[in-house]
C-alpha positions in Angstrom: 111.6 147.6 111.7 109.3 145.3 109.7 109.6 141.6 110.4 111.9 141.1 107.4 114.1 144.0 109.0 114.4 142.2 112.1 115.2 138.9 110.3 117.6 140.4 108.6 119.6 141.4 112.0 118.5 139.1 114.8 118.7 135.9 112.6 122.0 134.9 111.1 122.1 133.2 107.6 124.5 132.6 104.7 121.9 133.9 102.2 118.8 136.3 102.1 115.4 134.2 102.7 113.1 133.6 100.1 110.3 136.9 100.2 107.5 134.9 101.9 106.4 134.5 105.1 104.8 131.3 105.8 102.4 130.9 108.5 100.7 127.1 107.6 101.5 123.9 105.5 98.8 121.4 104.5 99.5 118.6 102.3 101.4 119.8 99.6 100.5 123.0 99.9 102.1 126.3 101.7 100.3 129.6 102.8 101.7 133.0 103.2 100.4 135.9 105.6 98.3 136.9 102.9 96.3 133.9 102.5 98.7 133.1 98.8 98.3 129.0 98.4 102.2 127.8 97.1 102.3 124.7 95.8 105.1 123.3 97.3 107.8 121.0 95.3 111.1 121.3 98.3 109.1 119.3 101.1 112.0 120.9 103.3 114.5 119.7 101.4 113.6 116.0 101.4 111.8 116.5 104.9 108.4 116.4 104.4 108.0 113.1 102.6 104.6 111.9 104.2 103.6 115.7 103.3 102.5 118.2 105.8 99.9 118.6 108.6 99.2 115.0 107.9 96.6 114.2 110.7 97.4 110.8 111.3 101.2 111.7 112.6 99.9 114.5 114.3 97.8 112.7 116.3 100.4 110.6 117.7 102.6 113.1 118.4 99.4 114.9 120.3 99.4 112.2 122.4 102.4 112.1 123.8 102.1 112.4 127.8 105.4 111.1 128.9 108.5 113.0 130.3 109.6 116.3 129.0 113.2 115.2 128.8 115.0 111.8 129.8 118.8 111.9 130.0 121.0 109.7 128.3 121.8 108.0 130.6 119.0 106.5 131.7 116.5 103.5 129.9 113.4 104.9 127.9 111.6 103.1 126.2 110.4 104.6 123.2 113.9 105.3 122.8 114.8 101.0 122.8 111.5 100.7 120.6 112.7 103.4 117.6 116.5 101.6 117.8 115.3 98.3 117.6 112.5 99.7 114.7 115.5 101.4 112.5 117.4 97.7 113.1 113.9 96.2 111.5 113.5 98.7 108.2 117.2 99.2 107.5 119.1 97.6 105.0 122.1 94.8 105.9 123.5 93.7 109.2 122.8 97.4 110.8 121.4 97.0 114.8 122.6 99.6 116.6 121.4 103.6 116.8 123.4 106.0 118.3 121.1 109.2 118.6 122.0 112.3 116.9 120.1 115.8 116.5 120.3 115.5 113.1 122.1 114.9 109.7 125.2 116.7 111.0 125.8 115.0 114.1 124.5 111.6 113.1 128.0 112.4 110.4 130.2 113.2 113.1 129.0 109.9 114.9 129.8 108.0 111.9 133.3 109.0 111.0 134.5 109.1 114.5 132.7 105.3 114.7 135.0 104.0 111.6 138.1 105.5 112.9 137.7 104.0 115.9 136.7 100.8 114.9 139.9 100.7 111.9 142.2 102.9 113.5 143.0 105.4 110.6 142.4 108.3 110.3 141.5 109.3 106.0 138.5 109.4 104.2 137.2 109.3 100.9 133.8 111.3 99.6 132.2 112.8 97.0 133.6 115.9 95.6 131.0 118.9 96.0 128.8 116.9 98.1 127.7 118.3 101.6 127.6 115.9 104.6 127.1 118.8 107.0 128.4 122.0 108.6 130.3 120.7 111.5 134.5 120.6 111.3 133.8 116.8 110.5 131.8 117.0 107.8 132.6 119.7 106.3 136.1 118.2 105.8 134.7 115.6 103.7 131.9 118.1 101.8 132.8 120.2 99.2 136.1 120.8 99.0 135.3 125.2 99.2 135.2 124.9 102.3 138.6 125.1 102.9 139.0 128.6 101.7 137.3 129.9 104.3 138.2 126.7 107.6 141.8 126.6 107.0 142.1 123.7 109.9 139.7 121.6 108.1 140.5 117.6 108.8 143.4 116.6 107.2 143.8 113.4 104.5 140.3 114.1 103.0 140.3 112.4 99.7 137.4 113.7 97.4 136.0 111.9 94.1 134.7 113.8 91.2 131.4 112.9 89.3 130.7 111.1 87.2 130.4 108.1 89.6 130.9 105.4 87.3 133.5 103.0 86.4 136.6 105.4 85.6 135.7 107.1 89.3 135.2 103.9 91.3 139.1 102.7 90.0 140.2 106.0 91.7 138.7 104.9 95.0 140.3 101.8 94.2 143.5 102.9 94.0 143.4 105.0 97.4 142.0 101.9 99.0 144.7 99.7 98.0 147.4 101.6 100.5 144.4 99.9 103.8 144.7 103.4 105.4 141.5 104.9 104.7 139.1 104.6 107.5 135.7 105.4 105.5 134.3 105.8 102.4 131.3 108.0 102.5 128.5 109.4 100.3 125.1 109.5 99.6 123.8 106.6 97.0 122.1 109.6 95.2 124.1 113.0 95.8 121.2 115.5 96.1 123.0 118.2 96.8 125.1 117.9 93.6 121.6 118.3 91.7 120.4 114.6 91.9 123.8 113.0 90.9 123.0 109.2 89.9 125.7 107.0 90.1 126.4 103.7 88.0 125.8 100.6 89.6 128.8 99.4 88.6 130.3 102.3 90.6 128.9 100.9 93.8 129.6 97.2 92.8 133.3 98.0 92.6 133.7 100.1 96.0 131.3 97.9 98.3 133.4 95.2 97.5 136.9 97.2 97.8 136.1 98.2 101.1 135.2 94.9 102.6 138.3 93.8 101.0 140.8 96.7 102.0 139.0 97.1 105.8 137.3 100.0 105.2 134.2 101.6 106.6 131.3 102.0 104.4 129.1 104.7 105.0 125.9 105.3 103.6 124.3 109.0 103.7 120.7 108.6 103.5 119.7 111.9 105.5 118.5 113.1 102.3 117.6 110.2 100.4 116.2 107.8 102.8 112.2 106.9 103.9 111.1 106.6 100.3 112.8 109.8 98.6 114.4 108.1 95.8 111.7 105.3 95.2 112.5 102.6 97.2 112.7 102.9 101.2 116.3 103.6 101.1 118.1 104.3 98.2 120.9 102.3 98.4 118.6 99.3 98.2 119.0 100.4 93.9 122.5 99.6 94.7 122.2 96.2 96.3 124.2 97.8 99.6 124.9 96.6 102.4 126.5 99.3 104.4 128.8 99.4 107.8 126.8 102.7 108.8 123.6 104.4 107.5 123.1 108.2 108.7 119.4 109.2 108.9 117.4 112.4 109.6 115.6 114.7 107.5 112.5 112.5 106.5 113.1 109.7 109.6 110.3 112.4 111.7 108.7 113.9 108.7 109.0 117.6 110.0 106.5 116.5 113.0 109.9 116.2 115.0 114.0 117.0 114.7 116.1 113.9 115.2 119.2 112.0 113.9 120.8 108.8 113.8 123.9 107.0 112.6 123.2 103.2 112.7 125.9 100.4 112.5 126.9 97.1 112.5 127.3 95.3 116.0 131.6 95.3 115.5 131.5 98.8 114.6 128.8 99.9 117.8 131.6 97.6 119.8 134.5 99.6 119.1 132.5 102.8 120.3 132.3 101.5 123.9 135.1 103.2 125.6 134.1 105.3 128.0 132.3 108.9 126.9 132.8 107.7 123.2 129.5 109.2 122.5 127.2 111.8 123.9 124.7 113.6 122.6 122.7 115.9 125.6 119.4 116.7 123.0 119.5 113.0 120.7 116.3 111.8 120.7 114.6 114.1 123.0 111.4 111.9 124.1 108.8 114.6 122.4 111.1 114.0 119.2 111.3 109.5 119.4 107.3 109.7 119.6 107.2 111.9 116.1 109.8 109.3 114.6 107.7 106.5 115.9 104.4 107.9 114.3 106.8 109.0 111.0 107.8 105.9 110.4 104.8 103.6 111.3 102.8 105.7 109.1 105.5 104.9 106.4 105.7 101.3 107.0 102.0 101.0 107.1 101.7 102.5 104.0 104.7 102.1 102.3 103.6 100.1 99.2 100.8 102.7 98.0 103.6 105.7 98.9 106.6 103.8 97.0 104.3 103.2 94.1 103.1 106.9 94.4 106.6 108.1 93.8 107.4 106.0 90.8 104.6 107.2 89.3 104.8 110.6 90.1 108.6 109.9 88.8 107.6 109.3 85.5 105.2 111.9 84.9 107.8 114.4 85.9 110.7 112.7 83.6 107.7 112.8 80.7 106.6 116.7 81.3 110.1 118.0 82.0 111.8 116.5 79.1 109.1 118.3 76.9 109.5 121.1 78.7 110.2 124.6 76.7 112.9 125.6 78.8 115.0 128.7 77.3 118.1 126.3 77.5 118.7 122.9 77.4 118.2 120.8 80.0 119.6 117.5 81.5 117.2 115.5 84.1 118.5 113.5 86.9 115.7 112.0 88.4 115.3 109.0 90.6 111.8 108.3 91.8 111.3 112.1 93.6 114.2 113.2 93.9 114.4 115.5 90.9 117.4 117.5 89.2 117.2 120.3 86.1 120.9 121.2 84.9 121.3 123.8 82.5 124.7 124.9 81.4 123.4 128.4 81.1 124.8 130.6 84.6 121.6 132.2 86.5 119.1 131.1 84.7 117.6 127.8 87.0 117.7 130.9 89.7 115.6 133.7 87.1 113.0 130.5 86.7 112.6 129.6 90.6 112.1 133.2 91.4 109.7 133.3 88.4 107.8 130.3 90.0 107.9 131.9 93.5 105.8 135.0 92.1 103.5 132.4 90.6 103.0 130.2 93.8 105.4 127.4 93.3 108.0 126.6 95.7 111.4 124.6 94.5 115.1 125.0 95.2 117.8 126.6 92.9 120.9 124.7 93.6 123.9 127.0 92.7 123.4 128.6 89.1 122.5 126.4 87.0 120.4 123.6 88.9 117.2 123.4 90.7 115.9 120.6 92.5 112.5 119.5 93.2 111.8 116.7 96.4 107.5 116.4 96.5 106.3 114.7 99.0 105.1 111.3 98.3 101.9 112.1 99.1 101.3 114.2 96.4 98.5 114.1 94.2 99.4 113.4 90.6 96.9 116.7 90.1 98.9 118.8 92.5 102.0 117.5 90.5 100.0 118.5 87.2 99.2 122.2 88.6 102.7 123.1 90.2 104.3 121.4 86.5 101.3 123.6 84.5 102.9 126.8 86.5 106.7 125.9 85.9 105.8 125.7 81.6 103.7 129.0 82.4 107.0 130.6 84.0 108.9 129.8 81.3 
């Protein structure tokens, strides 16, 4: 069997890999076993925001010489100085990190965190959003999912876009009964295709929660450490969240790790005993690649931030004059970057069109792709991968 071969029967997956092996990632830039130079517009799916192979997070992470694994029970340090760092950077009254793997578990710490601290048991989220693959979050994801997990978490209200005015009354409205435990989505749903909603939509449900009792949580696995423009992206929104879930872009790539950060009163009500454990969160190797992320970040974050807004608009001013074969609705904020077509299967014919021609991207369903660049990328890369997508066309 050829290496694909074996992929295709040792490896599970929901849907055939993309038809390129990649054996190195510099910058912006991916290589395949035959030497073919992609330029590379997913960043992982919003994970490689300080771009890849970039030497001075590597050499951090090289220089790690501490314990190979520290359980959670005991006192690390690093551990104390990334929790007390992610109190620093994030937005509102936020202090306390409870470690997580990643976005999916840093979830299931959140929801379980606001029904203990209210003591319901209902939540409210975003239609066709995805929060995760565990029974947790998947009960408040898409609602599809229930086709296929019949035993899915019960009381799982789900609010369709648009997220403006005319959707926020609806959460309104469920609020009003004080049985919902949380309201959760991301301030930017990027896996709806970029979906931006109003700011009077946030306006209305920050201050219905805090009114009603109810838990505001705040996705940023996706959108958070600069994605979206600003260093999280409900700081557009003026939020001040219960609980903010992080991962993705909180190590860059140079690490895998989680977190679901909260409030002191909501960390409180998580205190009875073996109300959180997590055997891998924050594996020492791991905290020292967040560190280095996330230093490198704040040490640079004006040039990167600035980066990203201009990077936004040159995308928003070459995509709109774009000759796609359809038309074409942008949602873009700062880089995280949405093409909608109402045409079925054709944002999939033009990704696979770009692959062959050495740009990478992400078809969301059939008639979206998404682009998440780094923030690192040069506004020539930017120019070439845009040159090969009118090229493709």
């Amino acid at each position: 069997m050829n290496l694909a071969q074996k992929d295709k029967k040792f490896l599970g997956r929901d849907i055939p890999p993309m038809p390129i092996e990649i054996t190195k990632a510099k910058g912006s830039y991916l290589y395949d076993t035959k030497g073919k130079k992609y330029i590379d517009f997913l960043g992982g799916w919003c994970v490689g925001n300080v771009g890849w192979d970039n030497k001075v997070v590597k050499e951090k992470v090289k220089k790690y010489d501490g314990p190979d694994y520290v359980s959670p029970r005991y006192i690390f340090k690093p551990r104390v100085q990334l929790a007390e760092l992610l109190a620093k950077i994030t937005p509102g009254k936020l202090v306390t990190s409870f470690p997580a793997t990643g976005g999916t578990e840093a979830v299931e710490t959140a929801l379980q965190a606001a029904m203990s601290f209210t003591g319901r048991h209902k939540f409210i989220s975003v239609e066709g959003s995805y929060h995760g693959h565990s029974i947790g979050a998947m009960s408040i994801g898409s609602s599809h999912w229930r086709k296929h997990y019949k035993n899915l978490l019960f009381h799982c209200h789900k609010i369709k876009p648009p997220l403006d005015k005319k959707a926020a009354a609806k959460v309104v409205k469920l609020l009003k009964n004080r049985d919902i435990a949380a309201y959760i989505s991301e301030p930017v749903v990027c896996n709806l295709g970029v979906e931006i909603p109003t700011k009077e939509y946030f306006s209305i449900i920050q201050a219905a929660c805090k009114k009603y009792g109810t838990v505001l949580i705040i996705d940023e696995v996706a959108t958070g450490f600069g994605r979206t423009g600003k260093m999280f992206a409900c700081e557009h929104y003026g939020l001040k969240p219960d609980i903010v879930t992080l991962a993705k872009a909180i190590a860059g790539g140079y690490g895998v790790l989680g977190a679901a950060v909260m409030t002191a009163p909501l960390a409180k009500a998580m205190t009875w005993d073996f109300s959180f454990y997590s055997t891998f969160g924050w594996h020492p190797r791991n905290v020292q690649a967040a560190l280095a992320n996330i230093q490198y970040l704040q040490k640079n974050k004006t040039k990167l931030l600035n980066n990203a807004n201009e990077l936004s608009d040159y995308f928003v001013k070459r995509l709109s004059k774009m000759p796609f074969k359809y038309p074409a609705e942008l949602k873009i904020k700062g880089l995280a970057i949405g093409v909608h077509f109402k045409q079925n299967g054709y944002a999939e014919k033009v990704t696979m069109k770009c692959l062959n021609n050495g740009l990478v991207f992400s078809k969301l369903h059939a008639t979206k792709f998404t682009f998440f660049p780094a923030l690192t990328m040069s506004k020539q890369v930017a120019k070439q991968g845009l040159d090969i997508l009118e090229k493709s066309l």
